[in-house]
N, C-alpha and C positions, 0 to 999 in steps of 0.2 A: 419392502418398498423399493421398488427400481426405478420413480421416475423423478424428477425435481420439479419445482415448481416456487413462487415467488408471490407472499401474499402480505398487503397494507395492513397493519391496524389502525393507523392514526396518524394524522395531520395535524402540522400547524404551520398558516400559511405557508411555506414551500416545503419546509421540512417537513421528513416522512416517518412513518418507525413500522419496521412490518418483521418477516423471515422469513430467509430462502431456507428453503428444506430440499436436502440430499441424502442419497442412502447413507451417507457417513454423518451426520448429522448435521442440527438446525443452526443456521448462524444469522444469529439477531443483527437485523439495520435500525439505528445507521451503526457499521463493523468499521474497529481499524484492525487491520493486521497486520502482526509484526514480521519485516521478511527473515527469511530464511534462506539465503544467497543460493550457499553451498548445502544445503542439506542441514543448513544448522541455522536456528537464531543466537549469534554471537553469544556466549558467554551464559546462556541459559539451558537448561534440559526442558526436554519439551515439557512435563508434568510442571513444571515450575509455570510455562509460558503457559499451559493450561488456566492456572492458579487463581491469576492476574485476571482471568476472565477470556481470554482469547478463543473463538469460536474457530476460526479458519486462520491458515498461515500462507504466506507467499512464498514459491519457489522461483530461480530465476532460469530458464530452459540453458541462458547463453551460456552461464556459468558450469550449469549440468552439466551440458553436453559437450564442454572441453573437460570436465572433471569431474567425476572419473566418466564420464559419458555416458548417456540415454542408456543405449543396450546394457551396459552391463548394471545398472540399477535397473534393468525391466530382467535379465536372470537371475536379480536380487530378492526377486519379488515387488518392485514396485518403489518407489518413494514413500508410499505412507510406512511398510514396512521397513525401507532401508534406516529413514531416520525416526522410527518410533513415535509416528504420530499418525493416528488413528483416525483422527477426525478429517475437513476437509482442507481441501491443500486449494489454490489457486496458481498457476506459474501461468508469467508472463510470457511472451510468444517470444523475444531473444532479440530484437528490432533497434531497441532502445539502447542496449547493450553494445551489439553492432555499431551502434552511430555512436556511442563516446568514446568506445574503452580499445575497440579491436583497433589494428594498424593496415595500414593500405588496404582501404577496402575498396571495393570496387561495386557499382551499383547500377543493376539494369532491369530491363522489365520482370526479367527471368526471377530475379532476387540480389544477395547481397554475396559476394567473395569476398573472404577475410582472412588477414592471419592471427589467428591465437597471441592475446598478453602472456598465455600463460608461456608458450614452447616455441609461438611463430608458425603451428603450423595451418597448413591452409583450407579451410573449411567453403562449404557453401549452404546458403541459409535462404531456401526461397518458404513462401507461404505452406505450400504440401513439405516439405522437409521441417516447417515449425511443428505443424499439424502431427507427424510420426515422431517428432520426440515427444513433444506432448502426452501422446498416445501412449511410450513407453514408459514416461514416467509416472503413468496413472493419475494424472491430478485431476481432479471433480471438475474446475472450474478450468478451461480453454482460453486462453487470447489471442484474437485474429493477428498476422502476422501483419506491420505496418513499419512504415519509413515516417521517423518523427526530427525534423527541421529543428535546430536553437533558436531561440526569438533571440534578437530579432531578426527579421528575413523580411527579403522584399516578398510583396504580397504574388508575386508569379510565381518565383521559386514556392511561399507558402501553397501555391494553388496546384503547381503539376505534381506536388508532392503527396497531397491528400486525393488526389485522384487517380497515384497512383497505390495507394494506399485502399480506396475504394475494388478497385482492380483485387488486389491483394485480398479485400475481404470475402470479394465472391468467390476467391480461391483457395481461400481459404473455408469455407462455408462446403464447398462440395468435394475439399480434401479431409472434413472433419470428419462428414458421412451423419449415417444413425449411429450414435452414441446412445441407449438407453441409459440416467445414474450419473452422465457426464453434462456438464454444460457450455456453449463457445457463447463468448462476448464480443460483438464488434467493439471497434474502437471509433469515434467521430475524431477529427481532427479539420483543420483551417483555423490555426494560430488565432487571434483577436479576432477574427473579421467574421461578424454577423454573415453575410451570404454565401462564405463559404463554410463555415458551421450548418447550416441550413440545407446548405448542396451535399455535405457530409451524409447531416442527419438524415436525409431524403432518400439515398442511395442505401443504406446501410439498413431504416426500413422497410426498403424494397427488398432488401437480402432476406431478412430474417433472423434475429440471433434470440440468442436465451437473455441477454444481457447488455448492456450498451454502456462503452467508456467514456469520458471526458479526456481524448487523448492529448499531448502537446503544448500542457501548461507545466506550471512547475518546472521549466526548463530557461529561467532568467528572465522573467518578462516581471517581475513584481508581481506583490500582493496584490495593490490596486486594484492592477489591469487583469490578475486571473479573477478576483471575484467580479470585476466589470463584463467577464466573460460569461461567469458561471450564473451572472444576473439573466443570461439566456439562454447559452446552449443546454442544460438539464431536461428545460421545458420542449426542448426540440425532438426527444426522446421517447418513447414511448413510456405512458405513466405504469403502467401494466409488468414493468420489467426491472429488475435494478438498475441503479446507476453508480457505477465506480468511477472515482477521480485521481487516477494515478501519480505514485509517487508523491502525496501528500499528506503529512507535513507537518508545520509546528502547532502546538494549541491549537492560539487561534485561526490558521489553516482551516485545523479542523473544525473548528466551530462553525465556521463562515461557511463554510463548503456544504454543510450539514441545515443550515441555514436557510440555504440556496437550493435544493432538494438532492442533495448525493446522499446514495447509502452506503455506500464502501470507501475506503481509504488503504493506502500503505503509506511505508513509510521507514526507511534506515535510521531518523533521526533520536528515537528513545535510544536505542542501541550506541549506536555510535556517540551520541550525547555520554551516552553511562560510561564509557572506554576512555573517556576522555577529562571525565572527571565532573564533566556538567549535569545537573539535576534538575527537572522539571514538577517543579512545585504549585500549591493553591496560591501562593503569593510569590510569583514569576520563578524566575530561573537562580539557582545557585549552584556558585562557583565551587565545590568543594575544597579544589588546591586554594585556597585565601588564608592565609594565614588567620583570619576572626574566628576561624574553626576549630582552631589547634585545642582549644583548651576546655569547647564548648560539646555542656554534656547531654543538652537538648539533643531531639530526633530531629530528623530531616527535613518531615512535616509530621504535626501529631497527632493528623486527621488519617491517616494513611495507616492501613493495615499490611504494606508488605515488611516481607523483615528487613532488613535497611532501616526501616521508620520503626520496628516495634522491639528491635532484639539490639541495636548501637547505636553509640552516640555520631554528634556530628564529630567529637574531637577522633573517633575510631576509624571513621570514614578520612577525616581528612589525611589520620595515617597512613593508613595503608594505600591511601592513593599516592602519598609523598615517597611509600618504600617499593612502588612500582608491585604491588602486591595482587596477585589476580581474583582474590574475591574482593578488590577496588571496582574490574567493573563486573564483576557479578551483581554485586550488590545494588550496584547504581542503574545497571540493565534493570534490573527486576524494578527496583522500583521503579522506574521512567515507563517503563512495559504496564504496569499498574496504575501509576497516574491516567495514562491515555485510555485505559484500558473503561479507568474510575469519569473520564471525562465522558466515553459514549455509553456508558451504565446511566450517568444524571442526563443525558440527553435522551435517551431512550422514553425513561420514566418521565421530563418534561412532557416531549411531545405527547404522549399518550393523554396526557392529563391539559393538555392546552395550555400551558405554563411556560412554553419554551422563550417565551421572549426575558420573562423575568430568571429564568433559569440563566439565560447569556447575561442579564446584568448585573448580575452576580458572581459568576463565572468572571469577567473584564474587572469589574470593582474591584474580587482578589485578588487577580496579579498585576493590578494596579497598587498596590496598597505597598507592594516590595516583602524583601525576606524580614521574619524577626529582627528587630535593633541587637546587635551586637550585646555579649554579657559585660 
């Protein structure tokens, strides 16, 4: 099979559960996936990230392509072969990276001049230069290349930005070409504001894509106001296509998002949660560095099948987290990778079943409820 394609099984009210299917395999919505910056998910081997349930992984172009860079992972063989994952990959188009991380950058219609965190040195990154790393790095799923604004922003700067973003996307769209096996996602973007979500959505329709993002949230605007957002631009999207909401996020992030009709999610925060010693549990978040763990021979959670939760105690975790120990965040990676993994597994099976409303109140009930009482 060399082509992709994108099909519903089941609703309930906004939320969706369907699967895109690519030559590398099928990945069940609604998906979160774990990134993989640098060719790697922190702390994890891919078969482990398998495990957990992960259908599709994130790559990030901006990160690629200063390290060790595109060309030399496309004489590699490619990115699914360089970091031994086989299945599909996703990498973001390098836009977003650009606007946090690079230094003096400089920004025009052409695209973006930067100089590298890693060395300083000076790159340039327009839409067709996204498109050919992209291309070298062989990943299934495409992002059009975009300029994404911090909330908050006055609504001009929001507006000449997503238009030129729009720009971007049709240059994206005829630098991508015929990909057979591959697919590009626009991105929408106009920060909060209903009619430039809509001017987005409009223009980006007219382009054409395999898939369509929710670009420009998750960037400090609050909870609130992203789901005050996602209460409409999803719907502005074609129903017929995915919908990915970048860079997002904690639980109930995701819950709400999924809610709201997204099928795709990323997100650093299982990862970097686990490295740091925080766990994401059925009864909220726990601290492992707490000393109430020191002695406690209970698992982590004891609904949870990763090893973290079925092979130590909490008092082992809180060890090795204490003696700077690196299966600290192995362990806590996997399982946090798991948790989330186990959150769009009971959402999948809700929505199909029409159940999803009491599946989320259930879902908030326990991690409402807090961790186990201390021994």
């Amino acid at each position: 099979m060399s082509e992709t394609s994108f099909t519903l099984h089941g609703t309930d009210g906004a939320a969706r559960t369907g699967v895109i299917r690519t030559p590398r395999g099928e990945i069940r919505t609604p998906a979160f996936m774990p990134v993989g910056t640098a060719a790697t998910v922190k702390a994890m081997l891919p078969e482990s990230v398998r495990e957990t349930g992960a259908d599709v992984l994130l790559g990030n172009t901006y990160h690629l392509m200063l390290r060790p860079g595109a060309e030399r992972v496309a004489r590699l063989g490619g990115l699914h072969r360089f970091m031994n994952w086989d299945r599909p990959i996703l990498t973001d188009s390098g836009g977003f990276q650009v606007m946090s991380l690079a230094g003096l950058r400089k920004l025009t219609e052409e695209g973006v001049t930067f100089r590298s965190h890693v060395d300083g040195s000076k790159h340039m990154l327009s839409p067709e230069r996204s498109m050919e790393i992209q291309r070298l790095l062989g990943s299934d799923i495409v992002m059009a290349f975009d300029e994404c604004p911090a909330l908050p922003a006055e609504r001009e700067r929001v507006a000449s930005s997503m238009r030129l973003s729009m720009r971007w996307a049709q240059r994206s769209r005829d630098a991508f070409g015929d990909r057979p096996g591959h697919m590009l996602f626009g991105i929408q973007q106009g920060g909060l504001d209903r009619e430039l979500r809509e001017e987005s959505a409009e223009a980006l329709r007219g382009i054409g894509f395999d898939g369509y993002a929710v670009g420009g949230l998750a960037v400090g605007e609050g909870q609130a106001a992203m789901f005050d957002c996602l209460d409409f631009a999803p719907g502005m999207l074609p129903e017929d296509k995915p919908r990915y909401l970048m860079g997002v996020g904690k639980p109930d992030d995701v819950v709400g998002a999924v809610k709201r009709g997204i099928d795709m999610m990323d997100c650093v925060l299982p990862t970097r949660s686990g490295r740091t010693g925080q766990a994401f549990t059925r009864r909220g978040v726990v601290n492992i560095k707490n000393a109430r763990h020191a002695d406690d021979p209970r698992p982590l959670d004891e609904h949870c099948a990763c090893p973290a939760c079925t092979g130590y105690s909490r008092a082992y975790l809180h060890h090795v987290y204490r003696s700077h120990e690196m299966i600290s965040g192995m362990l806590l990676s996997w399982h946090n990778l798991q948790y989330f993994q186990d959150i769009m597994e009971g959402m999948r099976g809700a929505i199909a079943a029409g159940r999803f409303g009491e599946w989320e109140a259930a879902f908030h009930a326990g991690r409402a409820e807090g961790d186990i009482p201390p021994l």
